[in-house]
C-alpha positions in Angstrom: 19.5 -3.5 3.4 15.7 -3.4 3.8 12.8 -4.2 1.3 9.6 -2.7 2.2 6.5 -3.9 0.7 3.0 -2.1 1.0 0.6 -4.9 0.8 -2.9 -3.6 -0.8 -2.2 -3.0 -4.5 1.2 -4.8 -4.3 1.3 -8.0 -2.7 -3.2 -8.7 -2.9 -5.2 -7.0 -5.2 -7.5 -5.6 -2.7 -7.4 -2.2 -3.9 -10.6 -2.4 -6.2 -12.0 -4.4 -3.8 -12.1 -1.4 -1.2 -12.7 1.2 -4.5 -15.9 -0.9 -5.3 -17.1 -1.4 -1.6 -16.6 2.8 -0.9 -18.0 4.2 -4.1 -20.8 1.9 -4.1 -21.9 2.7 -0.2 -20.7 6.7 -1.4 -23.9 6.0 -4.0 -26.1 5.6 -1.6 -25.9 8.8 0.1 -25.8 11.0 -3.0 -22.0 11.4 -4.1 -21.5 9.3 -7.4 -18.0 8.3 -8.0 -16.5 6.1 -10.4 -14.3 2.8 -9.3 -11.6 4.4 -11.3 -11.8 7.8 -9.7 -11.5 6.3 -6.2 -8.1 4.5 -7.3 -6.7 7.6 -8.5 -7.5 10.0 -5.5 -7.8 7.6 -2.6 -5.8 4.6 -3.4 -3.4 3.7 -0.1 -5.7 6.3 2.7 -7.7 4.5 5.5 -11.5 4.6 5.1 -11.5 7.3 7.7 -9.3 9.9 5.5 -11.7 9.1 2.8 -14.5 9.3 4.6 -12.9 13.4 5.4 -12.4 13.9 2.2 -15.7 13.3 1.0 -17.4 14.7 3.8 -15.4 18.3 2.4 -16.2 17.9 -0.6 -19.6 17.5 -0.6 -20.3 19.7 2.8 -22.2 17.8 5.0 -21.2 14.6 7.5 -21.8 10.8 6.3 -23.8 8.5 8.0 -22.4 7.3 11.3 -22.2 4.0 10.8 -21.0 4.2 7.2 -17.1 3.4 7.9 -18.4 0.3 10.0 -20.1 -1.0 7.1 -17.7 -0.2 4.7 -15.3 -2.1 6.6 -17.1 -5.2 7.6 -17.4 -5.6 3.7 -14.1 -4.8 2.1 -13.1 -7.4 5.4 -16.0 -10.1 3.8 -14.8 -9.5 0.4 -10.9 -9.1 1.3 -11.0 -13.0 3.2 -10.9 -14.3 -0.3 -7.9 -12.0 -1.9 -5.4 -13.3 -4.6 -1.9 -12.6 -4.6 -0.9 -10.4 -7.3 0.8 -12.0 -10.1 4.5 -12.6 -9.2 4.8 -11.9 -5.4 5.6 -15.5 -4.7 8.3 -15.6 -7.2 9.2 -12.1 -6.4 10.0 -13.2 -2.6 11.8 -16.1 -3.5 14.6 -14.2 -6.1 15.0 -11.7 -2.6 17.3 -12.5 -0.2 17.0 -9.6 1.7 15.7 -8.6 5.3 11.7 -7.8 4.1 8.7 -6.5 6.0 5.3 -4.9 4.8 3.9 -1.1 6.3 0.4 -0.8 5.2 -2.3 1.7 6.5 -4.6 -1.6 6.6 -5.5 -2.5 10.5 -3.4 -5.6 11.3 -6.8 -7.7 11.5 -7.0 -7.3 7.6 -3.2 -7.4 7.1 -3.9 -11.2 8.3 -7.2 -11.4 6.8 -5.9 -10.9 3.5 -2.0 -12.2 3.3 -3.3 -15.8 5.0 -5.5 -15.8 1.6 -2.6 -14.8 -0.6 -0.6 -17.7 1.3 1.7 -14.5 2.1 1.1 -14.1 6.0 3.9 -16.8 7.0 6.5 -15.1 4.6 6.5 -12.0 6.5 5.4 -12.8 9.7 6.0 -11.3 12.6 7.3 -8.1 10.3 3.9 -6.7 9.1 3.8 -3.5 10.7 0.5 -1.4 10.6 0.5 2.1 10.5 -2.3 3.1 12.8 -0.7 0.4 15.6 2.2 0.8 15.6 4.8 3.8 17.1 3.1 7.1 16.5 -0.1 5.7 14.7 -0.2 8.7 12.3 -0.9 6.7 8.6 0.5 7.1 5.3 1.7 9.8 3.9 3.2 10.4 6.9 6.6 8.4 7.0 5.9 7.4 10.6 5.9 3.3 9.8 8.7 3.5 7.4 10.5 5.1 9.7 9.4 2.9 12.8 10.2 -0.2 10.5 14.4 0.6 9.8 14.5 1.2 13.5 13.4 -2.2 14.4 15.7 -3.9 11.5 18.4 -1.2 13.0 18.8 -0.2 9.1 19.6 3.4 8.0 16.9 4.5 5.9 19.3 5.6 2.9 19.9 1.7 2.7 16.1 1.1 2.3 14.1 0.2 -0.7 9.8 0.3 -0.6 7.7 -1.2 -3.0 4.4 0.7 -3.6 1.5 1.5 -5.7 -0.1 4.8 -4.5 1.1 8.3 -4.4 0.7 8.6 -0.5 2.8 5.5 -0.1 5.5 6.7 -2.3 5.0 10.3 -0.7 5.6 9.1 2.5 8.5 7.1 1.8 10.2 9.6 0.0 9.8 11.9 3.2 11.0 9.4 5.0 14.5 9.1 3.1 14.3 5.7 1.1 14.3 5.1 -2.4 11.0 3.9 -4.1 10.0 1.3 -6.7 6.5 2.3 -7.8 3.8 -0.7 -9.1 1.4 -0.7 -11.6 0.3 -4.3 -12.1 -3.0 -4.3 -9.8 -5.9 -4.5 -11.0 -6.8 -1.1 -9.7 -4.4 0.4 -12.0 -5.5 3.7 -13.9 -4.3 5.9 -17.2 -1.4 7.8 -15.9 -0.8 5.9 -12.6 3.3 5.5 -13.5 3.2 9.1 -14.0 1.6 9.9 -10.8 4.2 7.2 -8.7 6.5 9.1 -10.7 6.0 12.3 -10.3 5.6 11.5 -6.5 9.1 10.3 -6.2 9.3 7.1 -7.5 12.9 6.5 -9.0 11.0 3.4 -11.5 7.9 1.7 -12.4 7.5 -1.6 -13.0 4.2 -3.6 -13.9 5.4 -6.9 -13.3 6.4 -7.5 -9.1 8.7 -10.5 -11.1 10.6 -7.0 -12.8 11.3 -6.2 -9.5 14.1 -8.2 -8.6 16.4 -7.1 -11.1 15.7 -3.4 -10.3 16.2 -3.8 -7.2 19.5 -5.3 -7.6 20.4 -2.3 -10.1 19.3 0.2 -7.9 21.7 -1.1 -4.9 24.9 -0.8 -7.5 23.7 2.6 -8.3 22.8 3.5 -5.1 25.9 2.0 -3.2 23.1 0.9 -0.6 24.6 -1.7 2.0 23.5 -5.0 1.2 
C-alpha cells in the first residue's frame, strides 16, 4: 500500500502563490486573467505548459525571459509557504509507505516543504516529474507510475491525494484510485466537481478527513495494506 501526495495545493498552499505571480506578469504583456481563472485552467501544469497555452491563445510568443522571472518569484515568494491546515496531523494518523510526485522542480519541492517543516517527513521519496524517469509531467502518469516501481507496489494498491484535474487525470491513467482536495486557498466554485468529474472516487476539504477515507477506501477496495 502506497499514499501519494501532490505537494502544491495539498501539502503548502503555493498554488495562489504561482496563480498571483503568472497572471500578474500575464498583465503586463496584454492578456488579463483573473487569480481565480488561473486556478481553474492551470492549477498543477509547469510554468512552461502555461506559458503554451497562453502563447495559443492569444497568437503570438511571450517574452523570453518571462518563465525565468516568473519562476525566480513564485521561488521568492514560495521560501515562506505554510502547510495547509492538517498535513501534520494527516501524516501522523498514516502509517503507510508515503511519497509526494509533483510537476514542481525538486529545487522548489525543498524550497517549499523545508518551510512547511514537511521536507524531513518525506525525504528522500519526493519525486519530481520533470527529473525523474521519463521526465514527461503531469497529466501524464509517468511519476506515478515511476513512484510504485520504486516502492515495488502494484498500482491498483495505490492511493494519490490531489487538488487539480491534471493530477487526478494522470493518476487515474495511471491505474490508482484518487482522493481529490479542496481545502487550499486556491480553491474555486465547482473545483469538487471538476476533481470529480476527472476521476476522483471523493473529495474532502479537510487533509484531517483524509485518514478515515483512506482507511474506507482500502476495505472497499480490498487494496493490500
Amino acid at each position: 500500500m502506497l499514499i501519494i501526495f501532490d505537494c502544491d495545493g495539498v501539502l503548502v498552499d503555493s498554488e495562489t502563490i504561482s496563480a498571483q505571480v503568472n497572471a500578474d506578469l500575464f498583465k503586463e504583456v496584454g492578456f488579463e486573467i483573473s487569480i481565480e481563472e488561473m486556478n481553474a485552467r492551470f492549477a498543477g501544469l509547469t510554468g512552461a505548459k502555461i506559458m503554451e497555452a497562453v502563447e495559443e491563445e492569444i497568437g503570438r510568443s511571450l517574452p523570453e525571459d518571462f518563465l525565468a522571472r516568473a519562476d525566480a518569484e513564485i521561488d521568492r515568494r514560495i521560501a515562506s509557504v505554510p502547510a495547509i491546515e492538517g498535513a501534520h496531523e494527516l501524516l501522523d494518523r498514516l502509517d503507510d509507505a508515503r511519497c509526494i510526485c509533483s510537476n514542481s522542480t525538486s529545487a522548489r519541492l525543498k524550497l517549499s516543504l523545508t518551510s512547511a517543516k514537511l521536507y524531513d517527513r518525506f525525504k528522500p521519496y519526493i519525486f519530481s516529474a520533470k527529473e525523474v524517469g521519463t521526465k514527461l509531467s503531469k497529466p501524464a502518469p509517468d511519476v506515478f507510475l515511476y513512484a510504485a516501481r520504486e516502492f515495488d507496489v502494484d498500482p491498483r494498491d495505490v492511493i494519490v491525494l490531489e487538488d487539480s484535474v491534471h493530477g487526478v487525470e494522470g493518476a487515474v491513467a495511471a491505474g490508482m484510485r484518487v482522493v481529490g482536495f479542496t481545502g487550499g486557498s486556491h480553491s474555486w466554485p465547482g473545483h469538487a466537481d471538476m476533481l470529480t468529474d476527472a476521476g476522483a472516487e471523493t473529495v474532502v476539504r479537510r487533509l484531517v478527513d483524509a485518514a478515515p477515507v483512506i482507511e474506507a477506501m482500502k476495505v472497499w477496495g480490498g487494496l493490500d495494506a
